[in-house]
Each structure stands twice: as C-alpha cells, then as structure tokens.
C-alpha positions in Angstrom: 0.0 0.0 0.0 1.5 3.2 -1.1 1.6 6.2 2.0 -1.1 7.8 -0.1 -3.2 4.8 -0.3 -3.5 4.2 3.3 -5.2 7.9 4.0 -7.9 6.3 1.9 -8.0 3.2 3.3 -8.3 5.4 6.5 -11.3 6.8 5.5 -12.6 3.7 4.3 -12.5 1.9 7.1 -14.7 4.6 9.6 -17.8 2.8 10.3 -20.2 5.5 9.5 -23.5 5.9 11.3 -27.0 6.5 9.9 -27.4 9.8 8.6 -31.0 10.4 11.0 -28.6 8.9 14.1 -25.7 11.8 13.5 -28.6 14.4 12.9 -30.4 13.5 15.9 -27.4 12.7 18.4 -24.6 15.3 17.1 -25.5 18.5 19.0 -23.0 20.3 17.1 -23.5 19.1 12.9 -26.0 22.3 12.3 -22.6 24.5 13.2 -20.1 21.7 12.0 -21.6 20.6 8.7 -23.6 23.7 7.7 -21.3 27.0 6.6 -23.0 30.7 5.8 -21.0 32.1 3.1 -21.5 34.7 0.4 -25.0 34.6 0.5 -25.2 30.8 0.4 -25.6 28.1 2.9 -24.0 25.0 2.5 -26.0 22.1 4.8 -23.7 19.4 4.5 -25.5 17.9 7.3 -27.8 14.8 5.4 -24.5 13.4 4.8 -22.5 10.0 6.4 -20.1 12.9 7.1 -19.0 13.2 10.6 -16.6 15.1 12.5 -14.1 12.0 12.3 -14.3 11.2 9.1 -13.8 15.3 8.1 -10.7 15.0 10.6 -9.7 11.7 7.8 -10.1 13.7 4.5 -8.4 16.9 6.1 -5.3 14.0 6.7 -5.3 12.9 2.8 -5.8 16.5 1.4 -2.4 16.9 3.7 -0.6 14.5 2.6 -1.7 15.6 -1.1 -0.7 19.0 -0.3 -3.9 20.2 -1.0 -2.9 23.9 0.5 0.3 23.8 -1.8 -1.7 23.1 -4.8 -4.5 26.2 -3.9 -1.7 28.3 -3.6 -0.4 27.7 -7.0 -3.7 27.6 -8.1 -3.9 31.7 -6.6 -0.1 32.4 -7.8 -0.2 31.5 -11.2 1.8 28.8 -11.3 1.9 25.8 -13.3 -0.9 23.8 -12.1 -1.7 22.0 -15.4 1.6 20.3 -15.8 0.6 18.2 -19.1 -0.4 21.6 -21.5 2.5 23.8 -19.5 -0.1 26.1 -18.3 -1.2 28.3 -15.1 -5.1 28.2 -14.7 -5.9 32.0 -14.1 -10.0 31.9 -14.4 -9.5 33.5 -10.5 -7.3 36.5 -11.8 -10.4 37.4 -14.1 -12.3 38.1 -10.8 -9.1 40.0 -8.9 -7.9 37.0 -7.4 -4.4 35.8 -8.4 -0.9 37.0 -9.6 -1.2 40.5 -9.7 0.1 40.5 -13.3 -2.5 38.9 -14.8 -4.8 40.5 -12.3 -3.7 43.6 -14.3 -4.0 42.0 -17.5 -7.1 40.7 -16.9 -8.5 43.9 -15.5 -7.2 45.9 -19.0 -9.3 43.1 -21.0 -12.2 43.7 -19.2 -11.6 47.6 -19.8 -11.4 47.0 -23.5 -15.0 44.5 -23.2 -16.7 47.3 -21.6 -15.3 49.8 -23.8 -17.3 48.0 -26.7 -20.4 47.6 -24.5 -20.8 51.1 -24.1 -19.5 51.9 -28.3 -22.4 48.8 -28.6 -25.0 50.7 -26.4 -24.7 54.2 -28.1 -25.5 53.0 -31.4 -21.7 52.7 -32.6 -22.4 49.8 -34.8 -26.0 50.7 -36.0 -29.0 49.9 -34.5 -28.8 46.6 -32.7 -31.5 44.6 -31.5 -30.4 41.1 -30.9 -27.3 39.2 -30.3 -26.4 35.5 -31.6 -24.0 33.9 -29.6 -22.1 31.1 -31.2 -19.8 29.1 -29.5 -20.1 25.6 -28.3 -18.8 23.7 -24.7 -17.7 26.0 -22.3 -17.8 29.3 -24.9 -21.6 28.5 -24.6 -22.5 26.6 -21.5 -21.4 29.6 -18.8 -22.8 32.4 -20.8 -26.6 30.5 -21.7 -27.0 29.6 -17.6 -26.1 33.4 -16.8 -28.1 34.8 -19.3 -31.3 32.4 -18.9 -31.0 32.8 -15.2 -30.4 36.8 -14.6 -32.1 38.1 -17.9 -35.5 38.5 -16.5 -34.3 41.4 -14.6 -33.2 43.0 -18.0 -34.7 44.1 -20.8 -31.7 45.2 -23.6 -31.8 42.9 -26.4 -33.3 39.4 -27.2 -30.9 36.6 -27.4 -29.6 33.6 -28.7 -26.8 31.1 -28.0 -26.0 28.3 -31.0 -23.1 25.7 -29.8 -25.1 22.6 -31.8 -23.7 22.2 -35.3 -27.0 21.2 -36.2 -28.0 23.6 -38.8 -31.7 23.6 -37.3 -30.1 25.1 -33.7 -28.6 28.4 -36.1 -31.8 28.5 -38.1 -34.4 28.3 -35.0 -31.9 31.7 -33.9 -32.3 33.5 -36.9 -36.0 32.7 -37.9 -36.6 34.9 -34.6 -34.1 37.7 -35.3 -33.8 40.7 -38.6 -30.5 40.7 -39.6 -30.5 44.2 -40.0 -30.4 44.7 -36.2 -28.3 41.7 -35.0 -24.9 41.1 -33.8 -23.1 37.9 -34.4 -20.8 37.2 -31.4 -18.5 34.4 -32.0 -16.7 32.6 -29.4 -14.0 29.9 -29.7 -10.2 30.2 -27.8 -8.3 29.1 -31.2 -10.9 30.7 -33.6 -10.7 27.1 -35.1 -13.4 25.0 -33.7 -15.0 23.2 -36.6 -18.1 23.9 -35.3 -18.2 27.4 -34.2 -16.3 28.5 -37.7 -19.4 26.5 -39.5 -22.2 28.0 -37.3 -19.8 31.3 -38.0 -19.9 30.7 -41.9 -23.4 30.3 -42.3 -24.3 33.1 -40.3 -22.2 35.4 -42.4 -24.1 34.1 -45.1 -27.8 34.8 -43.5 -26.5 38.5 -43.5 -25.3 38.9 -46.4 -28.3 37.2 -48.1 -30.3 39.9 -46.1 -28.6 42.6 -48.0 -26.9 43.7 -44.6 -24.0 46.4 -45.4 -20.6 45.2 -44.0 -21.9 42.1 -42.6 -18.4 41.3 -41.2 -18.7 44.1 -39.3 -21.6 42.8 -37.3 -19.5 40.3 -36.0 -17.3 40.6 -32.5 -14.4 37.8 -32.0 -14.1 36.3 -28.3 -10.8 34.3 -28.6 -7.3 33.9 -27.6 -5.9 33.3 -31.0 -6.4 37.3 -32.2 -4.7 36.8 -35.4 -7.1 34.1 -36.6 -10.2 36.3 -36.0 -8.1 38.9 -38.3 -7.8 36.8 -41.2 -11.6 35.5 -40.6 -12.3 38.8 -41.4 -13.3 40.7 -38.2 -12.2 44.3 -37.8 -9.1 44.1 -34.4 -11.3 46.9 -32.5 -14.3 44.2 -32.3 -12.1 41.3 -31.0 -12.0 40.4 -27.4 -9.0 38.9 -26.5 -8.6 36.4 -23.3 -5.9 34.7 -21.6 -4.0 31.4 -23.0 -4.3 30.7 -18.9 -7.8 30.4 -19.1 -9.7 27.2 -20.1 -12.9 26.9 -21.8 -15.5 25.8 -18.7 -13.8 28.0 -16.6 -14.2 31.0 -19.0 -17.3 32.9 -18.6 -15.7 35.7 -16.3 -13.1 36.5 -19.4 -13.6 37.8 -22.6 -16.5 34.5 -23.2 -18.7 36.6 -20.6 -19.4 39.5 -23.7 -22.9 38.5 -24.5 -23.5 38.5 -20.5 -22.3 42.0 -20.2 -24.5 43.1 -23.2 -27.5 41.6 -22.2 -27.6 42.2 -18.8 -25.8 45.1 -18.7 -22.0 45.8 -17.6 -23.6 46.3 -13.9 -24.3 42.8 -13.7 -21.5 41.6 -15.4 -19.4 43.3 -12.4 -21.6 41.9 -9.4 -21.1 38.5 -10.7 -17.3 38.7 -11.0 -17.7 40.6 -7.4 -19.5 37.2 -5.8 -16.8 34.6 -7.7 -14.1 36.9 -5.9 -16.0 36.7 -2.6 -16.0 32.5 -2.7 -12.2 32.9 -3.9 -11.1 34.7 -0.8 -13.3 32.2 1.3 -11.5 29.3 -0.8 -8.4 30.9 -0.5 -8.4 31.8 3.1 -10.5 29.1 5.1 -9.3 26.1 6.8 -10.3 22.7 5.2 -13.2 21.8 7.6 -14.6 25.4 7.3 -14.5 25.9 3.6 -17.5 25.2 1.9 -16.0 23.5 -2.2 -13.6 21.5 0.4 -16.4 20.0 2.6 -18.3 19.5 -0.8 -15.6 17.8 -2.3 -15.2 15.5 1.0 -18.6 14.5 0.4 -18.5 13.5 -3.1 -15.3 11.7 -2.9 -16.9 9.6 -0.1 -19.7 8.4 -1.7 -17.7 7.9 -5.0 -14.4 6.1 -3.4 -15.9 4.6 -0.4 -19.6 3.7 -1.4 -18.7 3.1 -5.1 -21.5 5.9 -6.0 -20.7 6.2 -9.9 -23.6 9.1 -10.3 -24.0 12.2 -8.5 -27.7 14.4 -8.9 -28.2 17.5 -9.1 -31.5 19.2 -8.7 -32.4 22.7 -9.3 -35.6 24.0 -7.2 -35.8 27.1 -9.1 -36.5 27.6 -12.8 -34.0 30.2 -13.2 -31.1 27.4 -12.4 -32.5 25.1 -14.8 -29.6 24.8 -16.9 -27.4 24.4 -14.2 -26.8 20.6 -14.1 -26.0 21.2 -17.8 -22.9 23.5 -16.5 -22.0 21.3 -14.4 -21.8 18.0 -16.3 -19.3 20.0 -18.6 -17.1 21.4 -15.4 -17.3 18.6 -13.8 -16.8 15.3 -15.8 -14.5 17.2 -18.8 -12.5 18.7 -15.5 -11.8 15.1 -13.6 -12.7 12.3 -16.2 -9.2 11.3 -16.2 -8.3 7.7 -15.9 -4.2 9.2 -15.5 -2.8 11.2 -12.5 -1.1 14.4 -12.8 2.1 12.5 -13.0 1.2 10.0 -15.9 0.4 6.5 -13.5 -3.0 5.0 -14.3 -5.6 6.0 -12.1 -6.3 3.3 -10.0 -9.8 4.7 -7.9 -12.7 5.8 -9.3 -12.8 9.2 -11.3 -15.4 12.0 -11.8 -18.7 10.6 -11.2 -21.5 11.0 -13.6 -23.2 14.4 -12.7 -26.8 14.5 -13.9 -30.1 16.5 -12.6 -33.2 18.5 -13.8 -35.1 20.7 -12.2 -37.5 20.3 -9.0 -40.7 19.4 -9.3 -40.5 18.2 -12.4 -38.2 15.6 -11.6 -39.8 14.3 -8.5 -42.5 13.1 -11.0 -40.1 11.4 -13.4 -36.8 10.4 -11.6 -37.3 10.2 -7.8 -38.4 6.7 -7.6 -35.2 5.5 -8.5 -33.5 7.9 -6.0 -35.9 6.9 -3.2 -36.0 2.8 -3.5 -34.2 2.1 -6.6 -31.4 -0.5 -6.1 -28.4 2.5 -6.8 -26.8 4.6 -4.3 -27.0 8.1 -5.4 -26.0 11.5 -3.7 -28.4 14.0 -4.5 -27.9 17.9 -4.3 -30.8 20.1 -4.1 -30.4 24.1 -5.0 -32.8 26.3 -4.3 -33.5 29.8 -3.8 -35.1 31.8 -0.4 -36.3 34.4 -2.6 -38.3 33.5 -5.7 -38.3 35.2 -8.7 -41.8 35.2 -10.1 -44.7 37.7 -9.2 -47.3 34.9 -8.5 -49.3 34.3 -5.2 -46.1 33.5 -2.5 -47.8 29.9 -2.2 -46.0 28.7 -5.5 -42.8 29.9 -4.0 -44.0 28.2 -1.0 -44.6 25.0 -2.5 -41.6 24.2 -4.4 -39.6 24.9 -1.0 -41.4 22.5 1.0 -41.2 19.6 -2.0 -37.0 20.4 -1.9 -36.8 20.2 2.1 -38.9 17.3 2.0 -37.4 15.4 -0.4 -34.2 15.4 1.2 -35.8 14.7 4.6 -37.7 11.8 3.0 -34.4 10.4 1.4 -32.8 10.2 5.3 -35.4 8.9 7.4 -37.0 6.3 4.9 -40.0 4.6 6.1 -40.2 1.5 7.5 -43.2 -0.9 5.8 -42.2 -4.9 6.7 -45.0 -6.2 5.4 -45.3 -4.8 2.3 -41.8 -4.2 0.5 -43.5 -2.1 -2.7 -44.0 0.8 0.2 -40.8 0.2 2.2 -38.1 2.9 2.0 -34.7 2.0 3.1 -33.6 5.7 3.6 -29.9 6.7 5.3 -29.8 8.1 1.4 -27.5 11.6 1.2 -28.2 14.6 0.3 -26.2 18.4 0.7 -29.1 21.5 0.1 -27.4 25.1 -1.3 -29.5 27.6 -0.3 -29.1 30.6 -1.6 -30.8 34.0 -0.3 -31.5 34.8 -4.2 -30.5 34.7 -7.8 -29.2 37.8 -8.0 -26.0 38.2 -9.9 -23.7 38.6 -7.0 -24.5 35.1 -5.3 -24.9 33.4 -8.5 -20.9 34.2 -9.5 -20.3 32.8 -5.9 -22.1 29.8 -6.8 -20.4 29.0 -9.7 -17.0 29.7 -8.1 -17.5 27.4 -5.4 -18.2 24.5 -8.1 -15.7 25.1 -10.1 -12.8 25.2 -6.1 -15.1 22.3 -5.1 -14.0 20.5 -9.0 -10.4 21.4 -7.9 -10.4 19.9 -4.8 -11.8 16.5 -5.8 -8.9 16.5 -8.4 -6.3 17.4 -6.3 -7.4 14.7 -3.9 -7.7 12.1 -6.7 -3.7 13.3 -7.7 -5.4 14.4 -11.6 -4.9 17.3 -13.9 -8.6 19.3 -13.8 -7.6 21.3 -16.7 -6.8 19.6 -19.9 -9.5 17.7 -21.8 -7.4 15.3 -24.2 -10.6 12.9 -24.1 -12.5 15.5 -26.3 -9.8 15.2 -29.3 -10.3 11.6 -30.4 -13.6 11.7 -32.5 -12.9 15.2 -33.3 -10.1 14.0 -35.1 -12.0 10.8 -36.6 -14.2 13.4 -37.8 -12.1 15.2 -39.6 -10.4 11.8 -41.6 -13.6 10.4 -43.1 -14.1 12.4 -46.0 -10.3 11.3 -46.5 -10.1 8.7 -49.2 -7.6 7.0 -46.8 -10.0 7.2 -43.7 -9.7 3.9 -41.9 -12.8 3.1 -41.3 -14.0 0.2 -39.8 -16.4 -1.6 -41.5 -19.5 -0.6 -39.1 -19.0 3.1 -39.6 -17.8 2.7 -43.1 -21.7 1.5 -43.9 -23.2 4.2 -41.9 -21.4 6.3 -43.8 -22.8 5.2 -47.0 -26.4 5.0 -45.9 -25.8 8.7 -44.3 -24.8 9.7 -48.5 -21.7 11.7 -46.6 -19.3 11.8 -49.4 -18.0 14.6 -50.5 -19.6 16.6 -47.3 -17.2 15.5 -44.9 
C-alpha cells in the first residue's frame, strides 16, 4: 500500500452511522456541517459525514498537499503540468498574480469599452445578439443569461453551440439581420463547429442585404490573429488569456454577450460574488471551507460507497440549466483515468453528474432515487427568494417539495410487510440555499463549483484542466471524408447510408 493509499484506506475503514442517528445525536453538525458564506448556505448535514471522518479527509488533502496546490492555483503557477499552463479563471475576478490580475483587468476595460461603443448606437441599431460558441464558450454564458435576464430588458438573445443547422436556423428565424450582432466565441478561432455555425451566419447577413456584414460580428478568442484573417475588424475582437480554459471562462472575454444583455452592472456583481468565494476558498481552513467539505462529500460516496452518479436538482427555474454547466465542469475537469504525474488512475474518477429541475423531476426520476437499487448522492439548489410575481404559495410550494425530499431520502419509512411501500432511507443529500438569484450570489455559486471540482482532483492526484478525451472523434471526424480514412467496416456502412461523401 503506497503512503497515499492508506489515508484512503483510513477513510474507508470509519464505520459511519446513519445519517438520522448523527442528525439526531450530534449537538454540534448544524454549526459543523452547515457553513454561511456569500450569501449561500451549504448544509452538508444529510451526509455519512462526521466530524471523524472530516478530521480523515483533512489528513489525505495533507498528505496531497492540498494547501500547496491552492496556492499555485492563486499564484499563477503551473498547475496544469501536461499543457505547460497556469489556470488563471481567479485572476479574471481579482484574485491571483497580480500581473495577470492587471491583464485581466485591461481586457475587461477593453470589453466594456465595446459595450458602451455597442450601447450608443456605434455599430448601428442593434437589437439582438447571436452567440455562437459551443462547450464552455456557450454553456457559462446560456446559464447566466437564462438565469439573470428577467431582470433585463436590452436585447433578445440567442446562444448556438449545436452544429445542427436547425439550432442556427431556430436563432435566426426569430431575429432581422438588420439589427443583429453575431458574437462568435472559440479560444483558437478554429473550432470546426463554431467556424461553420460562424460561416453560415455570415451568409444569412449577407443574403439579407446587410451592409458590412463582417462588421456585425465581434471575436471572443485567444488566438487574435485568426479572428483577423476570418475577417473581423481588431477593434471588435475580445481577447482572453492562454491561462484560461474553456468551462472556466465565462468571467473573461467569453462573458461578452452576458455583459451586453444584462448590462456591464451585472456583469461586475457576478465577478464581485466569484471573488468573494475565492477569498473564502483561499483563506479558510479545510473543515470550514465550503468547495472542500463538498468535495469531501463526493469523494466519499464515489471512493468509499462506489456511487458512480451524483444528482443535481435545481428548485428554481431560473437554475434550470445548471446541471447542464456542471456536467461539462465537472466530468470534462476530472474524467481522467491518469494522474497528474502520468500513472493510471487506480480509484474511481469523476462521477456521472446529472439532474433537472425540482418538481418536475420528482415526477419522473425520484423513484429510483428513493427505493431504486443505486446509491446516489443528490444535491438540491434552491433559492429563499423566488423570482416570479405569483401568489407567495407557488414559492412556497416548491420549498417545502425540496426540504422534504431530502428529509424523505434520510429517514425512509419502514413498511415490513409490504416491501413495494418500504423505504430504506440513510440516502444523502447536501441542500445550497441561496438567499437569491441575483447576480452577486450566482458568480459565488459558480466559483464554489468550479474550487469544489479542484479539490476533488487534487485529492484524486489528476490534472482538472486539460481535456485530451474530447480530441479523439474530433479527429475521426475530420479523416472520413479522406479517401484514406480507416474506417471500420460498421462506420464505413453508416457512412454510405448517411450519403456523406463529399460533405465531410
């Protein structure tokens, strides 16, 4: 057993209680297991978590230098060893090497420069924005955007990432091209995808007779040059930092169609609440900082209890689209079957993150989360404040189906002598509260996932910040309309029935 190994086996060999025994016996979980922060609460209390088994995890992120790796994480440093890269998206919010804080802060200068060029009519009337991106260029800004932009009321909006022409054309069949902007997203201004959504909707404008149609477009990318020779004027192109990956992007440059459509304002408060979880990240010990505690959690039930799925659920329509996010940050961040220092993986990775939206999915998916046969740690999100201007009994309503359903998940019910109505219980649950949507706590939520992603890699010993899983089909893709493509003989017939030559 390597010295490494045996933390875990430490942890492995706790004989947890019940969850209803700790929450009834343990005087202290509500202050122990439940932390106030930014706006959020994090009740980490419906967990096999106890005070022991934190005291276990704090012992492994020690000996996996947890604390060094947060502060080269904060410095700048080289924290994703295989691509010879710092990961600065905490620099974008203030937080890091105060060079790139200073970078960072003159890109964001130049953004709202061309917000403000945008909002007094600079490039024409506009009334609408298509963003095109696809993967973390698109998933960050559509959850902002769809969860904020009912405060707003700037422009109507559309993000494309699917390079299924009927995504672009369900965009522009709502939109006149003479009042839209075409904001194109993609760090190498190369994506195959993007540049296609990008071509066609080129095309729609100039069809439409619009006048300089290149110059409706606005580059988000950290390849400049290609955006050039694409055709798009260097005062409409954003730049962002080579330091800063794709899911962990929206507070850059990738965050323009936020910042138009909500309104620079917002834009700021949400970078304000990402810095606020930072500094709480940055600063707290390990059993009073909220993504560590989280991460504690899920690497119990996925190392120990052999969990392979985590849920999340979203009690409030405006996060609808955050298990979405988080299925990119989370399984593209630490599906990795190879450590940081190129030795298989020999523990369970990532788990599968999935989820919808409370209380739709108690009608669909609970059953299985309540007496299915699977394990599965469930994380409910919901909001004190709602945001609609219905009678307060809707609002009402959907809190008391989120409590109850993770009360009901703990304390079972007992049936003998009828097993169709028996509930085993002991089933775990965290609960984020948050005191609203509003654009300052939402930034600290999605800061605290994307520390809470870190931790769980750091703890697993893998790299959270390349993807080279995402390359293999791209580049299978990109053979077959080679007449050398090896095919085998399965996709070589689909091929033929799909009448691809000469397309691909």
């Amino acid at each position: 057993m390597s010295g490494k190994d045996k933390f875990w086996q430490a942890i492995g060999d706790y004989a947890a209680r019940p969850i209803a025994t700790l929450v009834a016996e343990d005087e202290t979980r509500l202050e122990s297991l439940a932390i106030d922060q930014s706006g959020l609460r994090f009740d980490f209390t419906k967990t096999h978590l106890d005070a022991e088994i934190v005291d276990r995890f704090v012992a492994l992120a020690d000996a996996m230098d947890l604390d060094g790796a947060r502060k080269a994480l904060f410095a700048g440093d080289i924290v994703n060893a295989s691509e010879g890269r710092a990961a600065e998206h905490t620099a974008e919010r203030g937080e890091g090497h105060p060079d790139s804080v200073a970078h960072a802060r003159a890109l964001h200068a130049r953004m709202r420069a061309l917000v403000d060029a945008i909002e007094a009519g600079a490039l024409g009337e506009i009334r609408h924005i298509i963003h095109i991106g696809i993967g973390g260029s698109a998933l960050g800004p559509r959850l902002v955007i769809d969860a904020l932009s009912r405060e707003a009321d700037r422009y109507t909006s559309a993000i494309v990432s699917n390079v299924d022409g009927i995504a672009l054309e369900d965009a522009i069949d709502r939109f006149d091209p003479r009042y839209t902007l075409i904001a194109v997203a993609s760090k190498t201004f190369t994506t195959t995808e993007t540049m296609l959504n990008a071509a066609s909707a080129l095309s729609w404008l100039q069809q439409a007779g619009v006048e300089d149609p290149h110059g409706r477009f606005i580059a988000m990318t950290a390849n400049p040059d290609s955006a050039l020779e694409w055709g798009i004027d260097e005062t409409r192109i954003l730049p962002f930092s080579e330091t800063v990956g794709g899911r962990y992007s929206l507070w850059s440059s990738i965050g323009f169609p936020i910042a138009l459509v909500l309104g620079w304002g917002m834009f700021e408060e949400m970078l304000e609440g990402a810095a606020e979880m930072d500094r709480h990240f940055r600063l707290a010990d390990w059993p009073d900082s909220a993504p560590a505690l989280a991460a504690f959690v899920d690497c119990y039930y996925a190392q120990v209890r052999q969990a392979p799925t985590r849920a999340v659920f979203a009690y409030d329509e405006r996060l609808r689209l955050l298990p979405d996010y988080l299925q990119q940050l989370e399984m593209e961040s630490n599906g990795k079957s190879a450590t940081a220092d190129g030795e298989r993986l020999t523990r369970a990775s990532a788990p599968i993150t999935w989820g919808g939206v409370g209380t739709d999915a108690q009608h669909a998916v609970f059953q299985l989360l309540h007496q299915g046969s699977h394990l599965v740690p469930v994380e409910f999100v919901a909001a004190i404040e709602g945001g609609d201007g219905l009678d307060l009994a809707h609002h009402a309503m959907l809190l008391a189906n989120c409590f109850a359903q993770g009360a009901a998940l703990m304390d079972g019910r007992s049936a003998a002598d009828d097993p169709a109505r028996d509930y085993a219980g002991d089933r775990p649950s965290i609960t984020l509260l948050l005191d609203d949507v509003s654009p300052r706590i939402l930034g600290a939520l999605l800061a605290f996932y994307e520390h809470r992603t870190f931790v769980n890699a750091t703890l697993l010993g893998i790299n959270p910040f390349d993807q080279f899983g995402v390359e293999l089909g791209k580049d299978i893709a990109r053979e077959m309309g080679r007449d050398d493509a090896r095919l085998d003989p399965s996709t070589a017939v689909l091929m033929r029935l799909a009448r691809l030559d000469g397309f691909v």
